[in-house]
Structures are given as C-alpha cells and as structure tokens.
C-alpha positions as CSV (number, residue, x, y, z in Angstrom):
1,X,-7.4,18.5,32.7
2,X,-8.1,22.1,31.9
3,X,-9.8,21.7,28.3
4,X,-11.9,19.2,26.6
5,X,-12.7,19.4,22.6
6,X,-15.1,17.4,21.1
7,X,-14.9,16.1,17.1
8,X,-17.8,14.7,15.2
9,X,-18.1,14.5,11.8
10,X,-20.1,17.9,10.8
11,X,-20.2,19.5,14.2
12,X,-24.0,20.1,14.2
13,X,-25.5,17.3,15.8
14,X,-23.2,14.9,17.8
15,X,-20.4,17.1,18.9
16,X,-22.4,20.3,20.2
17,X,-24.8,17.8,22.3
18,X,-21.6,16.6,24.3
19,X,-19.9,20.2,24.3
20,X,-23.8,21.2,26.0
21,X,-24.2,18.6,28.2
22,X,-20.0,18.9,29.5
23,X,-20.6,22.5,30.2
24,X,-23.9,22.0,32.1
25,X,-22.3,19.3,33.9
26,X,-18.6,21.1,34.4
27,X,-20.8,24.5,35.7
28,X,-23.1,22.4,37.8
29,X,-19.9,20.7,39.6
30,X,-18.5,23.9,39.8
31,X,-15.2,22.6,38.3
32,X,-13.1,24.9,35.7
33,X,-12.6,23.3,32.6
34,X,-12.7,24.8,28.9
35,X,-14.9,22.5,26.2
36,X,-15.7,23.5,22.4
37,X,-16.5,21.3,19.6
38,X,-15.7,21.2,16.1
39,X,-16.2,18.9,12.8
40,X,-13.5,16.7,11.3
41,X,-15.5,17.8,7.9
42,X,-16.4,21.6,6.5
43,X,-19.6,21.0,5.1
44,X,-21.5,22.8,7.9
45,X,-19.1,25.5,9.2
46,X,-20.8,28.5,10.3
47,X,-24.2,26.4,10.6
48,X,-26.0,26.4,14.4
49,X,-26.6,22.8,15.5
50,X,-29.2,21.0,13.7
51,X,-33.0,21.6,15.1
52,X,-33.3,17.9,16.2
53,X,-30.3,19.0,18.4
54,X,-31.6,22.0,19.7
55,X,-35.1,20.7,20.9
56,X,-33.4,17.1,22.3
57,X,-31.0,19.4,24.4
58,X,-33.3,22.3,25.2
59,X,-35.6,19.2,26.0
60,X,-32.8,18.3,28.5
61,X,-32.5,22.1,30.1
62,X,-29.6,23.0,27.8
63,X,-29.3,25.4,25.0
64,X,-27.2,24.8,22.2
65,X,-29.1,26.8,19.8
66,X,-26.6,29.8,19.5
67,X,-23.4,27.3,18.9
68,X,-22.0,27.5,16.1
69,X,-20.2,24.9,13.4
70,X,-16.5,24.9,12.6
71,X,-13.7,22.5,11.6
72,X,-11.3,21.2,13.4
73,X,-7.8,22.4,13.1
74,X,-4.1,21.6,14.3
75,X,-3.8,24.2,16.5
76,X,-6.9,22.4,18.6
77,X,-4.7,20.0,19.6
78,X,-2.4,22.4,20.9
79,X,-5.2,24.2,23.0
80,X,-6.8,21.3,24.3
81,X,-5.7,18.8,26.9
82,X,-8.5,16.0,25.7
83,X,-8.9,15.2,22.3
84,X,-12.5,13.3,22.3
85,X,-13.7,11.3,19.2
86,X,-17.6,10.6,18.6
87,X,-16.5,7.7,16.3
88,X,-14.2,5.5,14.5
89,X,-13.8,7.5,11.8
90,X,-13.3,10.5,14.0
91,X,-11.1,8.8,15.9
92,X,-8.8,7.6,13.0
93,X,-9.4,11.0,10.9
94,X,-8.1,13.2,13.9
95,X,-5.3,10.3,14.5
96,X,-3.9,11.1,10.8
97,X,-4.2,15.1,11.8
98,X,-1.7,14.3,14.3
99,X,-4.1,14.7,17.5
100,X,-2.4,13.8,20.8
101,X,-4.5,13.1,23.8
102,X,-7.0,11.4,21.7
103,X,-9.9,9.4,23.7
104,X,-13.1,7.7,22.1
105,X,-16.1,8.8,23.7
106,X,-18.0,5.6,24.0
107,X,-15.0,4.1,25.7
108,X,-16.6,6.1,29.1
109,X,-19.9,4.1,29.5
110,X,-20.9,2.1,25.7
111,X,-17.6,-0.6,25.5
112,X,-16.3,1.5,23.0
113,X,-19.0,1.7,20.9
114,X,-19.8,4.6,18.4
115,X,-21.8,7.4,19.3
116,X,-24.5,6.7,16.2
117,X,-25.1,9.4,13.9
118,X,-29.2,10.2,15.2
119,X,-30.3,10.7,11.4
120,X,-29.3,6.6,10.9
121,X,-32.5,6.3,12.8
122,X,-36.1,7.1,11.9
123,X,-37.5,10.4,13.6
124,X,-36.7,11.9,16.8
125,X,-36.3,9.3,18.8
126,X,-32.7,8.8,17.5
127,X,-32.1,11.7,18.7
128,X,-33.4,10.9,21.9
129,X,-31.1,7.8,22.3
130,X,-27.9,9.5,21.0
131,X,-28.4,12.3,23.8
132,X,-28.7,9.8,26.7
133,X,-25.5,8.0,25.2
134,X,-23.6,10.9,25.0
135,X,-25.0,12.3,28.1
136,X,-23.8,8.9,30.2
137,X,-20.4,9.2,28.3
138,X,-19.8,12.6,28.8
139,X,-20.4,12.3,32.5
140,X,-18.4,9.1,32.9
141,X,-15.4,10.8,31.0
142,X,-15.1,14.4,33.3
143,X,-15.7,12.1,36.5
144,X,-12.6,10.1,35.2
145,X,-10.0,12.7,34.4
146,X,-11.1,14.8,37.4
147,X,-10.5,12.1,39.9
C-alpha cells in the first residue's frame, strides 16, 4: 500500500484527525506511504479543520491546523490504494461514487462501529474520545496492510 485517503463527511473534523495521526504514525515508523483526506460533502471546502480539531490534535503533538477542506472526487480513487470510510454513510456514499479499495475505519479496532461525529456530544470531551478512536483505528489499519 502506497497511499491511504481518508472520507468524512465535511472533511474538517473526523477526516483530518486520521490523515494527522497516519502521517505522524507513517513518519515515526519511517514507512513511505502517501495519506490526504477529503469530504464526501462541499459545505466546508477551502475551510482548515475545525478548532476542536486543531487543539485535540495539537493536544496529541500533531498539527493539523494548516490542512485544508476539499471534496472528494473520482480521480481519488484512482490515486489512492486505500479508500477509508469514517462512517456508514461514508462508506455507502463513496460506494455509489464508484470507490474501489473501500475499508471502514472502525472495522480496525471498534467491531465496525462508526467513528461518531465529536459535535453529537456535549463539549470537548467528544472530541477527546473520537481522537482516541480514530487514533487506535488508524494505527490498527497501517499495521494491517503493512504486514
């Protein structure tokens, strides 16, 4: 596996926590492998990740601050090897794209669970437990297809 993209819905929470953490974890394990995120939805293109984001991950020793939004397009799936959903709806709106090489994220480490939106919960602490799920998963998932 050479590249990894990862889809969320807006690509300013979710998404550009687990592109963070897979390039801290891909450049601490010295392994070369290409990751980006993007949004199945345009409502936030050209936005930097949310500031709940930012601090949880610069909270973490990453910086995501300078990512920035886009939506995900056909010719991803060409450029990437991995396909990685955040959710159901992810997984099923990227499916009807035509996305080959599609994996659910939480089916490394959470039973194949959603990663939750952190705004369905009150405050930061969602925030909090949506990093340690995707940081788990994101792990789990690289240690798989690197084998």
């Amino acid at each position: 596996m050479d590249s990894i993209i990862f889809v969320c819905l807006g690509n300013i929470c979710r998404s550009p926590l687990a592109e963070g953490i897979a390039k801290k974890y891909i450049k601490d394990k010295s392994l070369d492998i290409k990751v980006d995120s993007a949004g199945t939805g345009d409502w936030h293109v050209g936005e930097n990740p949310c500031l709940n984001s930012i601090k949880v991950a610069k909270k973490n020793g990453i910086d995501i601050s300078k990512l920035v939004s886009r939506q995900v397009k056909k010719e991803d799936f060409k450029t990437y090897d991995l396909v990685v959903a955040l959710d159901d709806n992810n997984l099923s709106d990227l499916n009807n794209l035509g996305a080959k090489n599609l994996v659910k994220l939480g089916d490394f480490g959470f039973n194949g669970d959603d990663v939750p939106d952190p705004y369905f919960y009150n405050g930061f602490e969602g925030f909090d437990k949506v990093y340690d799920m995707i940081q788990k998963c994101v792990i789990n998932l690289i240690d798989e297809y690197t084998k």
